[in-house]
C-alpha positions as CSV (number, residue, x, y, z in Angstrom):
1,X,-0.7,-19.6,6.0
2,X,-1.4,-16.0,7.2
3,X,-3.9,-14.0,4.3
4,X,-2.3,-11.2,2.5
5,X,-3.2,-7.6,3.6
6,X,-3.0,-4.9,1.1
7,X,-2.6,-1.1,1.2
8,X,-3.9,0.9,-1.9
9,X,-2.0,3.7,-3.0
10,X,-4.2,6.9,-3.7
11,X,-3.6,6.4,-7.7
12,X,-5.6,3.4,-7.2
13,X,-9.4,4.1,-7.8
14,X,-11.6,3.4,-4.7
15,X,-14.0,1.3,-7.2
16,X,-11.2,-1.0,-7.7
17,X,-10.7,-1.4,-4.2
18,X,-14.3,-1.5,-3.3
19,X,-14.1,-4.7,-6.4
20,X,-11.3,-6.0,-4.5
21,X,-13.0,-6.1,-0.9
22,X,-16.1,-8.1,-2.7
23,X,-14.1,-10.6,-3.9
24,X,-12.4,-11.3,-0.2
25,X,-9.6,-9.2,-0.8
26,X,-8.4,-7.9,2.7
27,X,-7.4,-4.1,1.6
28,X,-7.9,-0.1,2.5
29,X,-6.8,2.5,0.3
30,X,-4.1,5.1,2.0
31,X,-6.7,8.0,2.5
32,X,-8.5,5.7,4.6
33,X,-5.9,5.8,7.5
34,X,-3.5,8.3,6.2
35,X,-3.7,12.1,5.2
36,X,-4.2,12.7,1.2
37,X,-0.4,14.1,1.6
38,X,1.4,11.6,3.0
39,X,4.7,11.0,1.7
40,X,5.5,8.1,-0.7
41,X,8.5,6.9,2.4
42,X,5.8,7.2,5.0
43,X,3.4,5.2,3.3
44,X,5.8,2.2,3.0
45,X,7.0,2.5,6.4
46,X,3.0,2.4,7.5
47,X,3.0,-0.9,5.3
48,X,6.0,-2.6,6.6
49,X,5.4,-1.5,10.2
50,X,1.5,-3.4,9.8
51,X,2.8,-6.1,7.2
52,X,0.3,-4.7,4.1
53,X,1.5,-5.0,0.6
54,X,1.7,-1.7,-1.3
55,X,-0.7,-1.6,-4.4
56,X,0.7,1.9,-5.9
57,X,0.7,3.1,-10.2
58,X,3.5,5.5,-8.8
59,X,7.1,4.6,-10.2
60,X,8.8,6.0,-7.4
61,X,8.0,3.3,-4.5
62,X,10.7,1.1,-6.6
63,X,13.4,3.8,-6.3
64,X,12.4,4.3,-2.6
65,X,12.7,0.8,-1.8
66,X,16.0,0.2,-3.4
67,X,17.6,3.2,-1.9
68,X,16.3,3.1,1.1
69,X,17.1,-0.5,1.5
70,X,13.2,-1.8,2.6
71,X,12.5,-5.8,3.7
72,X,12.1,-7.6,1.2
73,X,8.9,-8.2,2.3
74,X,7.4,-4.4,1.4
């Protein structure tokens, strides 16, 4: 079974994710590979496109994915 690869919003602390990355946890935080301003849509498409689930606080990625009709998958 393939290991889960997550993507960390910018709301999430890079602590957390540093926490996360000791305990095995295969994940990088958006500003890693993205600029600071990159748009909620464009940050989903990243994750689909390299098969990372999206950690995000923001309420908006649920309105984005139903409108904008995601896999199921994101």
């Amino acid at each position: 079974m393939p290991r889960l690869e997550f993507l960390a919003n910018i709301n999430i602390s890079p602590s957390t994710v540093e926490g996360l990355r000791k305990i095995g946890w295969n994940i990088i935080r958006v500003s890693e590979i993205l600029d600071r301003k990159t748009k909620d849509i464009e940050i989903l498409t990243y994750a689909q496109d390299h098969n990372k689930v999206v950690i995000t606080q923001d309420l908006d990625f649920s309105t984005l994915l139903a409108v904008r009709g995601f896999n199921k998958q994101v």
